[in-house]
C-alpha positions as a Python dict, from the first residue, in 0.01 Angstrom:
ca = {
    (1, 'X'): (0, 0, 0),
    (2, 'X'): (332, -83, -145),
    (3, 'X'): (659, 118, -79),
    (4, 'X'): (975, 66, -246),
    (5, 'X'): (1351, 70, -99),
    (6, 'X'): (1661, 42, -275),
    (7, 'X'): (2017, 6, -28),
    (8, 'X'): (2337, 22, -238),
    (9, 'X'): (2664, -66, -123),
    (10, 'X'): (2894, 222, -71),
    (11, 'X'): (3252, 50, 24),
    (12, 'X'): (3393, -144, 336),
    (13, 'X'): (3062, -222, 510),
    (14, 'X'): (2830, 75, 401),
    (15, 'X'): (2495, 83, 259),
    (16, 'X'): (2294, 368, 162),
    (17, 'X'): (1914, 313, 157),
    (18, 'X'): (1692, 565, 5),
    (19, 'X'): (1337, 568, 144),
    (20, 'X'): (1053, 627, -83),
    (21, 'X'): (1303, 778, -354),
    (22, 'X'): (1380, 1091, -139),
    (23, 'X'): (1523, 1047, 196),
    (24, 'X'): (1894, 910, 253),
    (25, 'X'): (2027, 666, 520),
    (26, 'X'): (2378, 536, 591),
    (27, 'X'): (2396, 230, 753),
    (28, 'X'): (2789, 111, 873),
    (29, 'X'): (2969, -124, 1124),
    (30, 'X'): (3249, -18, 1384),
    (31, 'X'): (3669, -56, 1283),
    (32, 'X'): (3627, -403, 1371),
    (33, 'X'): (3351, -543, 1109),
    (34, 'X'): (3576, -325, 854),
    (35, 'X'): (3332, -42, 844),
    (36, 'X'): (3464, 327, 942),
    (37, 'X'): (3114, 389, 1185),
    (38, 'X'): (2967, 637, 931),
    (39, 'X'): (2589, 603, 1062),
    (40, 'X'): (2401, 334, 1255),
    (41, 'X'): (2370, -65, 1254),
    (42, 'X'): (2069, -170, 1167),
    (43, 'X'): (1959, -346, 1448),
    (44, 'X'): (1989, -5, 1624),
    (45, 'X'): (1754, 127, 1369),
    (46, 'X'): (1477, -101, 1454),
    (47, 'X'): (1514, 20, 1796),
    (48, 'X'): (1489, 400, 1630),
    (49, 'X'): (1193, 305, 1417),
    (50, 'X'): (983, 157, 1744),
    (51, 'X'): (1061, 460, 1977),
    (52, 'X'): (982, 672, 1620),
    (53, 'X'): (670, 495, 1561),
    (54, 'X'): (551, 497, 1948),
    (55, 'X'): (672, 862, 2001),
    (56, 'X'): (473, 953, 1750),
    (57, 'X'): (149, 762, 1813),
    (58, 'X'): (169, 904, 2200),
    (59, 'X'): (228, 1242, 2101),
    (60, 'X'): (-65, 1262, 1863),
    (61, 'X'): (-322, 1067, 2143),
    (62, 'X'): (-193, 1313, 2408),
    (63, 'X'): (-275, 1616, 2194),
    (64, 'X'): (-622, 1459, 2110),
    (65, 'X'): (-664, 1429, 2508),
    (66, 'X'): (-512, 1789, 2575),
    (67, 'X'): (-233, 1613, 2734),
    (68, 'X'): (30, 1937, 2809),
    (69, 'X'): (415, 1807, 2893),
    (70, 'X'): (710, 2067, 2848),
    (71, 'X'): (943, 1732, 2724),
    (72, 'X'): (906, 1331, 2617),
    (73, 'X'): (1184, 1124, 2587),
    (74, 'X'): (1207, 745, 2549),
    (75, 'X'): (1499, 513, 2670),
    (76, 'X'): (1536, 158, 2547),
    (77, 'X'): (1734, -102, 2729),
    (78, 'X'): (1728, -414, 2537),
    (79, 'X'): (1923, -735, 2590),
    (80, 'X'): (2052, -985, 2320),
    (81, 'X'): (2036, -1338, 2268),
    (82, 'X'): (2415, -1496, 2335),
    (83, 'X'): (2396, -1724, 1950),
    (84, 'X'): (2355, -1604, 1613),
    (85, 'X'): (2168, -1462, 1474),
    (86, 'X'): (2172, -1206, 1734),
    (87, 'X'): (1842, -1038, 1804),
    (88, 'X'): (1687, -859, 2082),
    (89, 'X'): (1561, -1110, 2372),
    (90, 'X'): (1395, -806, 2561),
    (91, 'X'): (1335, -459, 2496),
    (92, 'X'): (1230, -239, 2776),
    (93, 'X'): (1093, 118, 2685),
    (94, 'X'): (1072, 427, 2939),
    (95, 'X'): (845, 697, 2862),
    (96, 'X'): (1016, 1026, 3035),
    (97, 'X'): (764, 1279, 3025),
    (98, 'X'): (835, 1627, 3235),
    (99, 'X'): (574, 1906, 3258),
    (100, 'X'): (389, 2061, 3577),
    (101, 'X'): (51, 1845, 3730),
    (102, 'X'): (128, 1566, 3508),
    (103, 'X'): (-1, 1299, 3802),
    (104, 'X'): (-325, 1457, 3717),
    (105, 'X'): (-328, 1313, 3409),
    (106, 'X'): (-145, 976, 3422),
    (107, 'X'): (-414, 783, 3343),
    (108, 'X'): (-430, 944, 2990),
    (109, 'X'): (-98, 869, 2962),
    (110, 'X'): (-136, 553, 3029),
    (111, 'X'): (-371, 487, 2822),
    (112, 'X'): (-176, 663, 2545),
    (113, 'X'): (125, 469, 2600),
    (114, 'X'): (-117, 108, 2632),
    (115, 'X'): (-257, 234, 2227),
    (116, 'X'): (64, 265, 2050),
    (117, 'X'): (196, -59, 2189),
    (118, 'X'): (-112, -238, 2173),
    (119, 'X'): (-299, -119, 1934),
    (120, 'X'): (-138, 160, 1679),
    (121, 'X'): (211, 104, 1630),
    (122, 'X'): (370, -154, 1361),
    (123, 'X'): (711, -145, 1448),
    (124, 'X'): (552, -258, 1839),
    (125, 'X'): (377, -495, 1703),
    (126, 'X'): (604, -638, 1493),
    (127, 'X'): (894, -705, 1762),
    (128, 'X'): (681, -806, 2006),
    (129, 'X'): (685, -1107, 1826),
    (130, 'X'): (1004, -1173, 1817),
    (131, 'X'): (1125, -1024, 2185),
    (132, 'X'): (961, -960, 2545),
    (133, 'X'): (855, -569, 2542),
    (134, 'X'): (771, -397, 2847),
    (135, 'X'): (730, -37, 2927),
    (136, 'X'): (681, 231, 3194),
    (137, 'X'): (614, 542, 3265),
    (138, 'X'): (820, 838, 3430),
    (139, 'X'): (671, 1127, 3496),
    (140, 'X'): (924, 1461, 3636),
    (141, 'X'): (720, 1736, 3750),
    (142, 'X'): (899, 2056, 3621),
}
């Protein structure tokens, strides 16, 4: 399968990438790279397209198990390496899930969570390789 994405250079330190000829991106540094902070950096963005890509892939095994959670959030806390190039030494990902009974089915979870960073998603995959990733699971009965 091949996809196509073109980033053009708006001014200062902008770029705007289209995706697949339709959707729109900025991309900017902060005041002092010279950009004016008018969307993300794009290291933050791989960190957006792993919890994307993993969100995703949990919420559709969950449903398939008739997993029911009122909320899912995911937190990141990543660290960087000290020399450049920069990159992420270890990323740490915290699936929040709230609902009512959710102990009950924490396995599932689990085993959600263990396929889309083991097994489904790309983005996981793909910076596992290059940093430590870990995980856990929160659950918050409510």
């Amino acid at each position: 399968m091949k996809l196509e994405y073109t980033t053009k250079h708006l001014d200062g330190m902008a770029f705007e990438m289209t995706l697949d000829g339709h959707h729109k991106l900025i991309m900017d540094s902060d005041d002092d790279f010279g950009g004016k902070d008018r969307g993300p950096r794009p290291k933050q963005l791989l960190i957006s397209a792993l919890t994307g890509c993993s969100g995703m892939d949990v919420v559709s095994i969950l449903n398939k198990m008739k997993v029911e959670f009122t909320s899912f959030e995911m937190k990141v806390e990543t660290e960087m390496t000290e020399e450049h190039p920069k990159t992420y030494s270890k990323i740490h990902m915290i699936y929040e899930f709230t609902g009512k009974d959710l102990q009950a089915s924490f396995k599932k979870i689990e085993k959600a969570v263990d396929l889309s960073q083991n097994r489904y998603c790309g983005v996981a995959d793909m910076l596992g390789k290059a940093a430590v990733l870990t995980s856990e699971i929160r659950l918050i009965e409510g």
